[in-house]
C-alpha positions as CSV (number, residue, x, y, z in Angstrom):
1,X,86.0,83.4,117.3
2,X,83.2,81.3,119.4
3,X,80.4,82.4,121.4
4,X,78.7,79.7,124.1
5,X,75.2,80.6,125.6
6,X,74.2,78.3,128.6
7,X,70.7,77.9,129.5
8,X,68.8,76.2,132.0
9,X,65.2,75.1,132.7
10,X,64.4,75.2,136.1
11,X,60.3,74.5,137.5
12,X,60.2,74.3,141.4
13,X,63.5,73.7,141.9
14,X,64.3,71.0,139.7
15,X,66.1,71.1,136.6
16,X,64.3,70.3,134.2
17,X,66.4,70.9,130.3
18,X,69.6,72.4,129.8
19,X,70.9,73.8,126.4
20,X,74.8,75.0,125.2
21,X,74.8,77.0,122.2
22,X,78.3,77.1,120.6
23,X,78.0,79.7,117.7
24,X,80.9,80.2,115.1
25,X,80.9,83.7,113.0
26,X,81.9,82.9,109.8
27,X,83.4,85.3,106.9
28,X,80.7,85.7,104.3
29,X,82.1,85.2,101.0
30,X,81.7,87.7,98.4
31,X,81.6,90.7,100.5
32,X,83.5,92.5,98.3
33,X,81.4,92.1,95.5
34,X,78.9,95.2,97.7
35,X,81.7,97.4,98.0
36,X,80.6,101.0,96.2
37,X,77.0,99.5,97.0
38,X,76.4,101.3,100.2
39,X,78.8,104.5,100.3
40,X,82.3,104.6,100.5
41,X,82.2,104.8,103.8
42,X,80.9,100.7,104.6
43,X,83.5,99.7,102.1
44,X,86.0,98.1,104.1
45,X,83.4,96.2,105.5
46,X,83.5,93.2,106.9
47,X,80.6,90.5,107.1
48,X,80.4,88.2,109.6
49,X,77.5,85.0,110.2
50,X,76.7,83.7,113.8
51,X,76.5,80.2,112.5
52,X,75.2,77.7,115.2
53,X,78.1,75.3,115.2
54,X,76.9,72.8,118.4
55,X,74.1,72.5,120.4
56,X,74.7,70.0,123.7
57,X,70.5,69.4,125.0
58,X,70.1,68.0,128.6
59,X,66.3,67.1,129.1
60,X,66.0,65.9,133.0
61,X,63.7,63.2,134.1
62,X,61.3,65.8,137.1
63,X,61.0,62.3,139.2
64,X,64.5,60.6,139.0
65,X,66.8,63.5,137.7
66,X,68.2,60.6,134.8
67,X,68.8,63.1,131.6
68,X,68.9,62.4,128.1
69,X,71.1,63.9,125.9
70,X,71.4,65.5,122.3
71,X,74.3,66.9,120.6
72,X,74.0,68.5,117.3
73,X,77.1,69.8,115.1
74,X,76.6,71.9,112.1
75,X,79.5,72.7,109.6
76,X,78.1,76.0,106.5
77,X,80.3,76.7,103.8
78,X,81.0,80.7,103.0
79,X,77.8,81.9,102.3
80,X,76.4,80.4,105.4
81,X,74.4,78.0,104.2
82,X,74.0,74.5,106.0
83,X,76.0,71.9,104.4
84,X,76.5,69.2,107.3
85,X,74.3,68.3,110.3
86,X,75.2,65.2,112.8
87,X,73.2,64.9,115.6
88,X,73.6,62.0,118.0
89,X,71.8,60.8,121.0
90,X,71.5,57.4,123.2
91,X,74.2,56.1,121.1
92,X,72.2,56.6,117.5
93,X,73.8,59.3,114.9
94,X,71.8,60.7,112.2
95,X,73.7,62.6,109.8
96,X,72.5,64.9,106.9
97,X,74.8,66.3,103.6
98,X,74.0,69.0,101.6
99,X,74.8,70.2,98.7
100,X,73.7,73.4,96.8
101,X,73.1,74.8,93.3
102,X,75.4,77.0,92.6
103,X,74.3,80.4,90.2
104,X,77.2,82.8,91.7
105,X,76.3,85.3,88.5
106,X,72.8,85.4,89.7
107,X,73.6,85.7,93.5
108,X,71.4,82.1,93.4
109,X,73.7,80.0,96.3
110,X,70.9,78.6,98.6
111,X,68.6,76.6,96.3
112,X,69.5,73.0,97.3
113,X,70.3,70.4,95.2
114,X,70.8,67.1,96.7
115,X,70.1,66.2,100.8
116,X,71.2,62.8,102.2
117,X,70.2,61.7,105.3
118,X,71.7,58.6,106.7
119,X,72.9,56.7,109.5
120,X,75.5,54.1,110.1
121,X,76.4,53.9,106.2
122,X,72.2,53.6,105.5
123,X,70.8,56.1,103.6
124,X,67.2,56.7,105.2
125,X,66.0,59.5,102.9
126,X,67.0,61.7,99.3
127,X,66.2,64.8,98.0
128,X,67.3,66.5,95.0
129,X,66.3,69.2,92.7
130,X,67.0,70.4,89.4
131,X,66.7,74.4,88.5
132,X,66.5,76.5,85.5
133,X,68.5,79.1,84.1
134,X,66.7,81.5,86.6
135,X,66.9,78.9,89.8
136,X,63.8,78.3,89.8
137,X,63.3,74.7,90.9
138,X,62.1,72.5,87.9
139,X,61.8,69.3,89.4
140,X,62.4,67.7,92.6
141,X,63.3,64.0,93.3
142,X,62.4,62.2,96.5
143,X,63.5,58.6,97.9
144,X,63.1,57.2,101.0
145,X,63.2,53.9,99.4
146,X,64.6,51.7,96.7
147,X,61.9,53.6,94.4
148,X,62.2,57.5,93.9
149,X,59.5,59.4,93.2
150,X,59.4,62.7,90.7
151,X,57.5,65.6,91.5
């Protein structure tokens, strides 16, 4: 199932920005995991996610109506979290990967543990973390460079 919301700035007139929303509900994984948590009665539920899966962004020039635009894709895996991002605009795509520390007996599924960002094949910038038994994050690696950095 998809949802689109269509808005549109308007001063005096003129257009000014113009947004498309394209939202995605995703099954949450692990919903049965909560059943006898709440009553018998919300056992046979079902969770969804309204999970932002494009964005299309219009911004209008007030004086000669020229626009610019920005589109935005975003892909979550099943417990909603954001794994892929791709934005492009005026011919330039930036893309971000990322992956996620995964501590399913803990209920720990949204601590990070490595982001890419990169363009063209170029990787601009790196994060990554390492977490204890507990996820708590331990240590986190940057690089936007040939030379990471520890913190």
């Amino acid at each position: 199932m998809s949802i689109s919301l269509n808005e549109i700035g308007i001063n005096s007139g003129k257009k000014l920005q113009r947004g498309i929303y394209s939202y995605k509900l995703i099954d949450v994984k692990d919903t049965r995991k909560a059943v006898g948590t709440v009553g018998a009665h919300h056992d046979n539920i079902e969770i969804l996610f309204p999970a932002l899966s494009a964005l299309s962004q219009s911004n209008f020039d007030e004086q000669s109506g020229d626009s610019l635009i920005t589109k935005v894709e975003n892909a979550y895996d099943n417990f909603g979290n954001l794994v892929t991002y791709k934005e492009t605009a005026a011919g330039e795509t930036l893309d971000a990967k990322i992956d996620y520390h995964n501590l399913s007996d803990k209920y720990i599924v949204s601590v990070p543990s490595r982001i890419v960002v990169s363009s063209a094949g170029k990787t601009y910038r790196e994060r990554s973390t390492e977490v204890n038994q507990n996820g708590e994050i331990t240590e986190i690696t940057l690089s936007n460079a040939p030379k990471a950095i520890s913190l």
